[in-house]
C-alpha beads as a LAMMPS data file, in Angstrom:
LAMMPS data file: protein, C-alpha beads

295 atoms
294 bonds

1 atom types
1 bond types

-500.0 500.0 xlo xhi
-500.0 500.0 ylo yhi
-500.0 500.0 zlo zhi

Masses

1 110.0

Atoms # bond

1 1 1 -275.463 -198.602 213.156
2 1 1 -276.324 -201.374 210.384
3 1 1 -273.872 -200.948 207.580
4 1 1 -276.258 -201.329 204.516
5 1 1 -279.578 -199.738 203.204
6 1 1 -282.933 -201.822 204.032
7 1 1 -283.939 -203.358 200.696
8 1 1 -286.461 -206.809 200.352
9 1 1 -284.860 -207.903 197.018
10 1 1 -283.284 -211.347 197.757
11 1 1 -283.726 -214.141 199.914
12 1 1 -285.036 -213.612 203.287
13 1 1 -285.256 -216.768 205.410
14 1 1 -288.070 -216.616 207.790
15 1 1 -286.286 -218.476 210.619
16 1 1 -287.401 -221.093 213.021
17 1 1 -287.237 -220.529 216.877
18 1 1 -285.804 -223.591 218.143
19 1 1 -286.578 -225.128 221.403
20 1 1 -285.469 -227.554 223.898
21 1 1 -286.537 -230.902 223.586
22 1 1 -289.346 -230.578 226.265
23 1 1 -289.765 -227.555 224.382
24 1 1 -289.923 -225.371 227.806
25 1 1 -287.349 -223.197 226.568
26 1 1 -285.540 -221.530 223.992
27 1 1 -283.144 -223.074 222.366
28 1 1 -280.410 -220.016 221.818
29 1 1 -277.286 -221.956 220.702
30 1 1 -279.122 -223.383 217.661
31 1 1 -280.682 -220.547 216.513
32 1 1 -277.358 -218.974 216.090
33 1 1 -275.911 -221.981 214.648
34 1 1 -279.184 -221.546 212.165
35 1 1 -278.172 -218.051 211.428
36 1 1 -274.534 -218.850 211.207
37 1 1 -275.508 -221.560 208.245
38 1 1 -277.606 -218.478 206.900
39 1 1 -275.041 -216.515 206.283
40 1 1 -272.378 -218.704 205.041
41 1 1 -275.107 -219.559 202.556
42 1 1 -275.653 -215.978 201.570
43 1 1 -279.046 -215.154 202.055
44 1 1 -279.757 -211.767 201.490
45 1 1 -281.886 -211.223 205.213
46 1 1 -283.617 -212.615 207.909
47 1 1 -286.867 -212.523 209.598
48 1 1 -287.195 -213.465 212.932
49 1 1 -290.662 -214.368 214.911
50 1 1 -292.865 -214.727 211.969
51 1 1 -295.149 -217.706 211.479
52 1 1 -292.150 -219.861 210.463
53 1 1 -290.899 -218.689 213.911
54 1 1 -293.783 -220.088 215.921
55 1 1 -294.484 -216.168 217.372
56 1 1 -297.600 -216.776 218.470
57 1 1 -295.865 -219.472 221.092
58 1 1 -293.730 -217.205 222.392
59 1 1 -294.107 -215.394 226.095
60 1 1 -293.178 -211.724 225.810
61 1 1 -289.731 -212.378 227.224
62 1 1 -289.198 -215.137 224.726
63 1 1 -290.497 -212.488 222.051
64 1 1 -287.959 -210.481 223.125
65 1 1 -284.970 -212.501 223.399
66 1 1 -285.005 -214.110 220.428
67 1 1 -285.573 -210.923 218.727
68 1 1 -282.356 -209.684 220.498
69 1 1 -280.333 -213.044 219.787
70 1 1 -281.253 -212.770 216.212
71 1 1 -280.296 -208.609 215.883
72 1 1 -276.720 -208.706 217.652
73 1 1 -275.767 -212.660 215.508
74 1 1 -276.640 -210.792 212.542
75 1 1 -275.602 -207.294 213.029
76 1 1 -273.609 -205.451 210.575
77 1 1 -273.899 -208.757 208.091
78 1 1 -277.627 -209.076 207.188
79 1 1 -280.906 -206.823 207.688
80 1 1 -283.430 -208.232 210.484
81 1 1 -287.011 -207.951 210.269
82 1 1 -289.259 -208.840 213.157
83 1 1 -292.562 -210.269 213.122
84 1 1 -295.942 -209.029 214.142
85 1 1 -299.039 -211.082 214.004
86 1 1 -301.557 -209.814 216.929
87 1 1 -305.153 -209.512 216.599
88 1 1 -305.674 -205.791 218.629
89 1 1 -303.713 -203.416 217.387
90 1 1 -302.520 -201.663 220.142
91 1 1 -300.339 -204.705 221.246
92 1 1 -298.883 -204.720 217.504
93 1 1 -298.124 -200.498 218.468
94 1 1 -296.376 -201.809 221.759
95 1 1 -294.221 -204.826 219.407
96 1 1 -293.553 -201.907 216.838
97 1 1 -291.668 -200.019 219.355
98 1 1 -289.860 -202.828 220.821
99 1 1 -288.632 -204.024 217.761
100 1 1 -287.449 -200.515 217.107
101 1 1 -285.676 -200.504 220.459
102 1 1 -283.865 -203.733 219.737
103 1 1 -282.306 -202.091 216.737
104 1 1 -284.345 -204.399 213.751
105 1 1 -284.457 -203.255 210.052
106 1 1 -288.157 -203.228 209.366
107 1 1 -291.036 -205.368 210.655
108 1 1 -293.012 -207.592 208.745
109 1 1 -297.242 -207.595 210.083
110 1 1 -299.375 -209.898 209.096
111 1 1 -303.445 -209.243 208.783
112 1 1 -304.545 -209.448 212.135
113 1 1 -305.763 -212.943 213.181
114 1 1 -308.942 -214.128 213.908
115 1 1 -311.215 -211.172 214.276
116 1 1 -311.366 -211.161 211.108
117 1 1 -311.564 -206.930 210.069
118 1 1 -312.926 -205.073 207.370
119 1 1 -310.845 -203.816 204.640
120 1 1 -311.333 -200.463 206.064
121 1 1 -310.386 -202.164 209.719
122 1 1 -306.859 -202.982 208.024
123 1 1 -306.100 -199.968 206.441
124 1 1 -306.422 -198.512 210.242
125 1 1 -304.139 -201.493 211.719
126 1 1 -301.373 -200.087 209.510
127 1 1 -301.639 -196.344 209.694
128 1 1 -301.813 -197.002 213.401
129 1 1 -298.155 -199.057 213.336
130 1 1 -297.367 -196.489 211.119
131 1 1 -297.449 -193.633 213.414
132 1 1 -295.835 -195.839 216.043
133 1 1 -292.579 -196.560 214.373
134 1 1 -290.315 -195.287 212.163
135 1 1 -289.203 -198.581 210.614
136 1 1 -289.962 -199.980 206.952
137 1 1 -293.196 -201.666 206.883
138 1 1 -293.826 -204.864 205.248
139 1 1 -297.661 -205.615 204.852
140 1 1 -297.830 -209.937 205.470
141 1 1 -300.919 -211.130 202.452
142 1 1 -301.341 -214.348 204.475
143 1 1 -305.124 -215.536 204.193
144 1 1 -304.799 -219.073 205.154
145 1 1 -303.663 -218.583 208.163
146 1 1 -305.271 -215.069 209.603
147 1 1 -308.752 -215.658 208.107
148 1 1 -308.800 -212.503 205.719
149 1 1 -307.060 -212.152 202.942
150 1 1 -305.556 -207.950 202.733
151 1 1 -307.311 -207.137 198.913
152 1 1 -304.408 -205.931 196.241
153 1 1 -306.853 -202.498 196.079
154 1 1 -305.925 -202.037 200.028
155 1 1 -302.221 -203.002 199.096
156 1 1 -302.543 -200.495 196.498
157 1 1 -303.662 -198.150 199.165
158 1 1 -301.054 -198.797 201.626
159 1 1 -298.694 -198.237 199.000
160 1 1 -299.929 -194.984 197.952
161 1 1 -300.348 -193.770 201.196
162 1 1 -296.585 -194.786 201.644
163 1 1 -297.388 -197.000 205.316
164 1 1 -295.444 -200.031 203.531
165 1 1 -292.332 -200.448 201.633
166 1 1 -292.690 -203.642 200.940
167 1 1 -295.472 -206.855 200.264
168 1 1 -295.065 -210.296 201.308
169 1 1 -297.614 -212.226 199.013
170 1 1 -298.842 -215.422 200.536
171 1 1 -302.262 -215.823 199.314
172 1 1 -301.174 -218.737 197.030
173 1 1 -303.201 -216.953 194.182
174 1 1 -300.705 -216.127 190.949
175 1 1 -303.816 -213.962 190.244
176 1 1 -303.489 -212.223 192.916
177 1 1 -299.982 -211.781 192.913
178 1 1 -300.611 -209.859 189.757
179 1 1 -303.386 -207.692 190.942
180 1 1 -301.204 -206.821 193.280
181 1 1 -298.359 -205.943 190.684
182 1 1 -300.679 -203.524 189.219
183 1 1 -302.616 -202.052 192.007
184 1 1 -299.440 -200.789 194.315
185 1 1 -296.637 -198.180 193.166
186 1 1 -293.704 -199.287 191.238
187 1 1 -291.261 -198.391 194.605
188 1 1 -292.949 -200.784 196.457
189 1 1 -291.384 -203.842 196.284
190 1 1 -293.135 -207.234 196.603
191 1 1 -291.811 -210.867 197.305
192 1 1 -292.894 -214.076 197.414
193 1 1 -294.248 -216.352 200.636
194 1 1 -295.112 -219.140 198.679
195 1 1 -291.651 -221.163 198.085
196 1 1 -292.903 -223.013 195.158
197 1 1 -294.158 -219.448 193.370
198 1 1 -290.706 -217.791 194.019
199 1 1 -289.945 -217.678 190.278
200 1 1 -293.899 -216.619 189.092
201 1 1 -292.705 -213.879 191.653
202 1 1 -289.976 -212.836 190.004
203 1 1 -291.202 -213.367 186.474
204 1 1 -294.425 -210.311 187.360
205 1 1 -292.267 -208.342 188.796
206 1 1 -291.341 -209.250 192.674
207 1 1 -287.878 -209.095 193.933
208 1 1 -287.286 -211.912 195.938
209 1 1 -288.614 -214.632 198.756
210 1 1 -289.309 -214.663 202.584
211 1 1 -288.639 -217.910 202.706
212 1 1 -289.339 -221.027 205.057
213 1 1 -287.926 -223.155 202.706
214 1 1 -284.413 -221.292 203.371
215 1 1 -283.791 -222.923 206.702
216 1 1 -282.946 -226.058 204.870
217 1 1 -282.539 -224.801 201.022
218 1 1 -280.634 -221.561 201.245
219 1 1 -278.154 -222.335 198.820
220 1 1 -280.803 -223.221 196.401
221 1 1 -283.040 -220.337 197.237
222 1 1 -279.956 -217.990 196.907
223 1 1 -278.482 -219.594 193.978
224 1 1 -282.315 -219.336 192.069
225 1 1 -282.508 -215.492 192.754
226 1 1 -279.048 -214.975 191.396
227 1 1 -280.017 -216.639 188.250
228 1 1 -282.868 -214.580 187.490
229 1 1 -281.078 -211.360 188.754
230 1 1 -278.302 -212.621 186.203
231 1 1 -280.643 -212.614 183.350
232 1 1 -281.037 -216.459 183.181
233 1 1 -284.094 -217.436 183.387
234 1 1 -283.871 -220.929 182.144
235 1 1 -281.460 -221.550 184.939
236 1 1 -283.718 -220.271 187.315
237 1 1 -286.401 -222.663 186.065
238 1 1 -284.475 -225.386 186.518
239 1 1 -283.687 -224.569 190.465
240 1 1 -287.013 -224.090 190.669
241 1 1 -288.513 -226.838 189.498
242 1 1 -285.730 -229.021 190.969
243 1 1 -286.239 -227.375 194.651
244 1 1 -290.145 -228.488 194.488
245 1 1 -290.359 -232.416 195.357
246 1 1 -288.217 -230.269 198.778
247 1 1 -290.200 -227.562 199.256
248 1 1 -293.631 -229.910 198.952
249 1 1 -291.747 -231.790 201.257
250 1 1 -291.641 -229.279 204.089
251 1 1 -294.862 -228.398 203.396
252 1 1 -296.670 -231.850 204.038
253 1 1 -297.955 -230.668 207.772
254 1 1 -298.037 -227.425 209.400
255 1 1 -295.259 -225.257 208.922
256 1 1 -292.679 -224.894 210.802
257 1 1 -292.608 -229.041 212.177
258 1 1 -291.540 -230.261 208.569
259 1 1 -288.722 -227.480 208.783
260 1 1 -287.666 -228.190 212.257
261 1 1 -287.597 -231.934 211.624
262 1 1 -285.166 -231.457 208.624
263 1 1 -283.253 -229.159 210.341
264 1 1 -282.438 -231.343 213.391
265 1 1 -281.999 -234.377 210.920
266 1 1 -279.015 -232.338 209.331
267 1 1 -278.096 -231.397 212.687
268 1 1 -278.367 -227.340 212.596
269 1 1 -280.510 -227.355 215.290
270 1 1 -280.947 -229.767 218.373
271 1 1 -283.858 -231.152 218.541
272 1 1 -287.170 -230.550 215.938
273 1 1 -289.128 -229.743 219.029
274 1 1 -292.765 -227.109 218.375
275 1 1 -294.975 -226.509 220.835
276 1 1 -298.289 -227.766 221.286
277 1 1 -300.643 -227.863 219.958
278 1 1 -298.737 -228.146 216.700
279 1 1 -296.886 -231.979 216.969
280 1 1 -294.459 -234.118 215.592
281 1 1 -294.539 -235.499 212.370
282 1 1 -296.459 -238.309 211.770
283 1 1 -294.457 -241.470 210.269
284 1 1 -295.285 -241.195 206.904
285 1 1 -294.348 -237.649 206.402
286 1 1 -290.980 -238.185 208.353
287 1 1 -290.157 -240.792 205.758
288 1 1 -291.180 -238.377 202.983
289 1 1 -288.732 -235.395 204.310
290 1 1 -286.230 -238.269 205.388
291 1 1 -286.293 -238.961 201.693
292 1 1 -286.263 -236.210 199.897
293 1 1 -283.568 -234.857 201.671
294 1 1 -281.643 -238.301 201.770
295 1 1 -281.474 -238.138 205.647

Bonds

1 1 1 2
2 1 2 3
3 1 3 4
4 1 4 5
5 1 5 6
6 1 6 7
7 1 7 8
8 1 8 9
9 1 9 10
10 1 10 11
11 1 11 12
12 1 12 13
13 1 13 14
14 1 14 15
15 1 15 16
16 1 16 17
17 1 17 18
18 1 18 19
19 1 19 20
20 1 20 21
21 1 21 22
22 1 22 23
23 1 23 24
24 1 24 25
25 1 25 26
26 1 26 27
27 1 27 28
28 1 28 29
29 1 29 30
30 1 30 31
31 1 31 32
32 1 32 33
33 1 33 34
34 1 34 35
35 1 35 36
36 1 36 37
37 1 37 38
38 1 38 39
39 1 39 40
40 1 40 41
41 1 41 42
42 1 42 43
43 1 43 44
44 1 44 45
45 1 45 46
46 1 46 47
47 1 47 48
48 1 48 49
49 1 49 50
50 1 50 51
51 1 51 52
52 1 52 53
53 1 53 54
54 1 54 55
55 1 55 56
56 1 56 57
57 1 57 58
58 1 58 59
59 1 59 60
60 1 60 61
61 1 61 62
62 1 62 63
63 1 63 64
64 1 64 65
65 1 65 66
66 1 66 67
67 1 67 68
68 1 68 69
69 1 69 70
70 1 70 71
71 1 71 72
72 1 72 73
73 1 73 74
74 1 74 75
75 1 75 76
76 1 76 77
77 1 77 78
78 1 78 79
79 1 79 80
80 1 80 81
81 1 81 82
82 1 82 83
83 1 83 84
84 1 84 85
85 1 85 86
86 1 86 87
87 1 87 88
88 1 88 89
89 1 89 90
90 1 90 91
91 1 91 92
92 1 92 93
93 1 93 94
94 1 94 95
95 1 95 96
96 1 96 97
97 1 97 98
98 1 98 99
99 1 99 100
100 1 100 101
101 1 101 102
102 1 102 103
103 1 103 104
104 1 104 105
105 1 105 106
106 1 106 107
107 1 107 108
108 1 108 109
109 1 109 110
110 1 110 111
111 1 111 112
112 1 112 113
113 1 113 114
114 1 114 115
115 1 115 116
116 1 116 117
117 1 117 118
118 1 118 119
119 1 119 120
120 1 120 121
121 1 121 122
122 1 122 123
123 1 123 124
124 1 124 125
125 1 125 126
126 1 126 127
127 1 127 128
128 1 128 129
129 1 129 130
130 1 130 131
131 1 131 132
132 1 132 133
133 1 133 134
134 1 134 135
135 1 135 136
136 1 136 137
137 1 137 138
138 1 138 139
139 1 139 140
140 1 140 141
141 1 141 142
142 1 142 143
143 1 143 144
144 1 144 145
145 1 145 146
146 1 146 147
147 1 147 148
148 1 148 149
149 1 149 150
150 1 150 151
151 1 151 152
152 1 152 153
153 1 153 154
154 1 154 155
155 1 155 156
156 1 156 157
157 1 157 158
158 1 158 159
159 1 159 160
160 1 160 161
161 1 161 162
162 1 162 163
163 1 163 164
164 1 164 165
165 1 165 166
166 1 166 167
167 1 167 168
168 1 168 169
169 1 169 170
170 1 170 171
171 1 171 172
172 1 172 173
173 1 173 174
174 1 174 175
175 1 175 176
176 1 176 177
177 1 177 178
178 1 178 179
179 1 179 180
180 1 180 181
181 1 181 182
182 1 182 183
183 1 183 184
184 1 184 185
185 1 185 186
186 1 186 187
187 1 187 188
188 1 188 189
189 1 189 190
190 1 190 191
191 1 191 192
192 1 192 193
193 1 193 194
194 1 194 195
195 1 195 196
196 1 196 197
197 1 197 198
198 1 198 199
199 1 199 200
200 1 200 201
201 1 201 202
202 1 202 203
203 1 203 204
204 1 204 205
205 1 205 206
206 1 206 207
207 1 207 208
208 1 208 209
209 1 209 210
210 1 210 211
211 1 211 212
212 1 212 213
213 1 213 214
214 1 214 215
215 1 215 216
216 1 216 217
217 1 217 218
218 1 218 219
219 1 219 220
220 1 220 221
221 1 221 222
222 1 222 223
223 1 223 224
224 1 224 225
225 1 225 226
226 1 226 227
227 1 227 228
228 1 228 229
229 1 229 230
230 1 230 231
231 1 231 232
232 1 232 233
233 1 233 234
234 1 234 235
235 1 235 236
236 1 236 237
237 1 237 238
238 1 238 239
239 1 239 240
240 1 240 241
241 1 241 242
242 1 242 243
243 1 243 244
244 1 244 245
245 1 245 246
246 1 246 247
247 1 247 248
248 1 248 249
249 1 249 250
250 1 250 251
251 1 251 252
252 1 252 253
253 1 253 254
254 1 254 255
255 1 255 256
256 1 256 257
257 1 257 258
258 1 258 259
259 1 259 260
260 1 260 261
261 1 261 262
262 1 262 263
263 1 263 264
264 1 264 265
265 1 265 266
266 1 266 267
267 1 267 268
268 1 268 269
269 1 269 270
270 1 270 271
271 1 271 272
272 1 272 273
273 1 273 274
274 1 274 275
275 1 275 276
276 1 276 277
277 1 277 278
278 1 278 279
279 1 279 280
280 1 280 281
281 1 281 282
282 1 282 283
283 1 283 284
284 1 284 285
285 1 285 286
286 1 286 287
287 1 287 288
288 1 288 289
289 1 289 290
290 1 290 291
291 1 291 292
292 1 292 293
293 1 293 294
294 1 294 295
C-alpha cells in the first residue's frame, strides 16, 4: 500500500521513456536513474507514459513494463499516474484496468486522438473509464496534439458529475484556463501543462504543474511551487521568468526530443534516442539547448 493520499498539488514530472540508441528497446536503467534524480529533486509525483513519454510508441509489453518499472522505483516515495491517450475507448477501459493492476495512483487521459468526437462523444469516453476503474481521474485539455480541444463547460461537467479529480490544462489559452477555473467545482483541482504558464496557473487558482520541463528543471520547477505555496509571489516570478529562455528551449521541436537531448547531454539518461517518425534535433536547435543549458 502507497503511504500518502493522491493529491495533484505540486510538481508532477511527466517523464521520458528512454530508449536504446537504435531505439529497439527500452532503456530501463535510465529511466530509473531519471526517477532517482526526480526524487532527490523533490518533485511532488510522476507521470509515466504520457505524451512526454512517447506512449503512443510503445508495444503493449513496453506499455506495461515501463509502467511497472516506474510504480515499484517510486513506490512508497511519490504518487504514479499512468497515461492514456487511445482513440476507441474500449482500449482506454482495457489500459484503465491495467494500470489499476500495476498498483498506479490515478491515470491521466487525454481527449481521444484523431477521431476527433463530439463534446457529447467525450463526456461518454470518461464515464466509460469511469465505470472501469476505481482510480482518480485526471481529464488531459491537450488540443494541439489530439485535434479537439475538451470545452471548460464539459470540464465543468466532468467535475460535477465527479468522473475527474483533477484537470491538466494544456490548451495554451490563459482564457481558457480561467473558464475552466469557473466552470468546474472548487474540489477539483487543476494544474498546468504549459511550463511557461505554471505561475498564471497558480495565480487563478491551479495547484501545480505536470511538467516536461521537470526532467531537466526539477529543482526549479519545485523550488517555483514552493514559493508561491510560501506566499511569495515575487519570488515565484522571478523562477519563472528565469526558467523561460529553458523551457522555450525544450520546446523548439517536438516534445519529448529537446528533453531527451538535454537529458543525455547531462548524462541522466544514455542516449537522447525517440522513435521515428519523431528525429533528432536538427543543428541549430542542439546549439540552442546546448546553450541554454551550458552543455
Amino acid at each position: 500500500m502507497t503511504q500518502y493520499k493522491f493529491n495533484l498539488s505540486g510538481i508532477y514530472t511527466a517523464l521520458v521513456t528512454p530508449f536504446s540508441s537504435d531505439s529497439s528497446r527500452v532503456d530501463f536503467e535510465s529511466l530509473q536513474r531519471l526517477i532517482d534524480f526526480q526524487i532527490e529533486a523533490g518533485v511532488q509525483g510522476v507521470v509515466v507514459c504520457g505524451s512526454t513519454g512517447e506512449a503512443a510508441t510503445l508495444t503493449d509489453d513496453e506499455y506495461i513494463a515501463v509502467v511497472r518499472c516506474v510504480r515499484e522505483r517510486t513506490e512508497g516515495k511519490l504518487p504514479c499516474v499512468a497515461g492514456i491517450s487511445v482513440s476507441a475507448t474500449a482500449r482506454g477501459v482495457e489500459l484503465a484496468r491495467t494500470i489499476e493492476e500495476l498498483g498506479c495512483d490515478g491515470v491521466l487521459v487525454a481527449t481521444p486522438p484523431y477521431n476527433k468526437p463530439s463534446q457529447a462523444g467525450l463526456l461518454e469516453h470518461f464515464r466509460a473509464l469511469h465505470r472501469a476503474t476505481s482510480l482518480p481521474i485526471i481529464a488531459y485539455n491537450i488540443p494541439g496534439r489530439s485535434g479537439v480541444a475538451i470545452t471548460p463547460s464539459t470540464l465543468g461537467a466532468l467535475s460535477r458529475e465527479g468522473l475527474v479529480v483533477g484537470i491538466k490544462e494544456s490548451s495554451g489559452s490563459v482564457d481558457a484556463l480561467a473558464d475552466t477555473m469557473i466552470a468546474i467545482k472548487p474540489e477539483c483541482q487543476v494544474v498546468s501543462g504549459d511550463d511557461s504558464l505554471t505561475l498564471a496557473a497558480l495565480a487563478y487558482g491551479g495547484v501545480g504543474a505536470i511538467s516536461a520541463s521537470a526532467n531537466v528543471l526539477p529543482h526549479e520547477s519545485v523550488a517555483l511551487w514552493h514559493a508561491w505555496v510560501a506566499g511569495k509571489p515575487a519570488e515565484a516570478k522571478r523562477i519563472q521568468l528565469e526558467m523561460l529562455p529553458k523551457i522555450r528551449a525544450l520546446f523548439v521541436e517536438s516534445n519529448p526530443v529537446p528533453v531527451k537531448t538535454a537529458l543525455a547531454l547531462q548524462g541522466i539518461i544514455s542516449s537522447p534516442t525517440t522513435r521515428l517518425p519523431l528525429v533528432a534535433l536538427a543543428p541549430s536547435s542542439l546549439e540552442r539547448v546546448r546553450s541554454e543549458f551550458g552543455i
